[in-house]
C-alpha positions in Angstrom: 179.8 63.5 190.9 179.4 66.7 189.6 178.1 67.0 186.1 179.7 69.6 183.4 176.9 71.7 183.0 177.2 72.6 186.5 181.2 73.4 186.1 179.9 75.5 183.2 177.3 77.4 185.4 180.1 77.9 187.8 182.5 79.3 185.7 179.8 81.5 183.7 179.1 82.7 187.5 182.7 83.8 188.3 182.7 85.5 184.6 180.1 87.6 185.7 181.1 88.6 189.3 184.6 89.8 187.3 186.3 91.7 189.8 184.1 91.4 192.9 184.5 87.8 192.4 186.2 86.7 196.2 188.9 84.2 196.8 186.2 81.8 198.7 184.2 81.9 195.0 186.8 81.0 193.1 188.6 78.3 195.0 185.2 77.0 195.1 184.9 77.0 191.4 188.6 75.7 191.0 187.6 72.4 193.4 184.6 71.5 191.4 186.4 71.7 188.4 189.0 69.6 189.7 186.7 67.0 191.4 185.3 66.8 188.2 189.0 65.9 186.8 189.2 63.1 189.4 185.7 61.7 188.4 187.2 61.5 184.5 190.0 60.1 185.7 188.3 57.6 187.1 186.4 56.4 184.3 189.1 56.9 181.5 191.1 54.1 184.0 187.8 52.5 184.6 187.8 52.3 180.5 191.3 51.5 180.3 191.0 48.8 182.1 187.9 47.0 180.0 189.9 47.4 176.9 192.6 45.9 177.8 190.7 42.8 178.9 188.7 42.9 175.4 192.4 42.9 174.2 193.2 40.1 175.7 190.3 38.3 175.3 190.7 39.3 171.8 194.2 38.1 171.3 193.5 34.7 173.1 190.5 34.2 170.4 192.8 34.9 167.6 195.8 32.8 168.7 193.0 29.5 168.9 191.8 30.6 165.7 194.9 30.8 163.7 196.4 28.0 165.6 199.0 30.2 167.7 200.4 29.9 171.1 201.2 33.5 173.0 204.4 33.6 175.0 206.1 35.5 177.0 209.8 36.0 177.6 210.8 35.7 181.4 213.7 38.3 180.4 212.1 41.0 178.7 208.5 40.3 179.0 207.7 40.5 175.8 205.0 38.7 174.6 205.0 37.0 171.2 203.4 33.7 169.2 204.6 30.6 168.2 202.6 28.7 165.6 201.4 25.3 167.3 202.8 22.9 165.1 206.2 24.2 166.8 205.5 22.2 169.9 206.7 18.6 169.6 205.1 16.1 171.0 206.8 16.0 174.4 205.7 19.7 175.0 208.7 20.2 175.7 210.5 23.2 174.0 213.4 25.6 173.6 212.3 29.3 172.6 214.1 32.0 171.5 212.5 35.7 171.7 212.4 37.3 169.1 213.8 40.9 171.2 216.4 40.0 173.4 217.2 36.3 172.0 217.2 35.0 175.3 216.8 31.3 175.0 214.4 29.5 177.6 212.5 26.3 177.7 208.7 26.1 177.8 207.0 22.7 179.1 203.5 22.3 177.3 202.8 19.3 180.1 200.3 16.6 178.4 200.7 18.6 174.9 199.5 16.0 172.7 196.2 14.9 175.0 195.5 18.6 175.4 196.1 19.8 171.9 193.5 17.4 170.1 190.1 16.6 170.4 190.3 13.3 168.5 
């Protein structure tokens, strides 16, 4: 990986050549620079990726705290909550999202045994 400061030095090189700068020197100068890109690129997705699993991880937390349950429609795939107390007590139930109002059934198998810790 090529650090900025060296992209920098490059650049300030080429500035000074001016016009007996070659071709070779700057293409040279224009691929560091752009491996440079990739590298960021990289890492921004790198990034990208660990706070969307903090996000997650985040939303999970919240929906145990606040007694949620996070769905998400099989039509439009959006995801939305449901407060627990919705579920009956044969887990079995009818949802309607809140976007497209598809209808679908979700089956909370062993609900009831799950959902306590009595």
């Amino acid at each position: 990986m090529i650090d900025m400061s060296s992209l920098m030095d490059k650049l300030d090189l080429l500035k000074s050549l001016g016009d007996s700068a070659t071709l070779s020197d700057i293409v040279r100068a224009l691929e560091a620079i752009a491996e440079e890109i990739n590298s960021i690129k990289l890492t921004l997705n790198n990034l990208k990726e660990r706070v969307d699993a903090i996000d997650s991880d985040l939303s999970s937390l919240e929906n145990a705290v606040y007694g949620e349950i996070e769905i998400e429609c099989p039509t439009c795939s959006i995801t939305f909550t449901i407060p627990v107390e919705e579920v009956p007590e044969s887990g079995i139930l009818d949802v309607e999202c809140p976007n497209c109002h598809n209808i679908f059934t979700i089956n909370f198998e062993n609900w009831g045994q799950e959902g306590t810790d009595d």
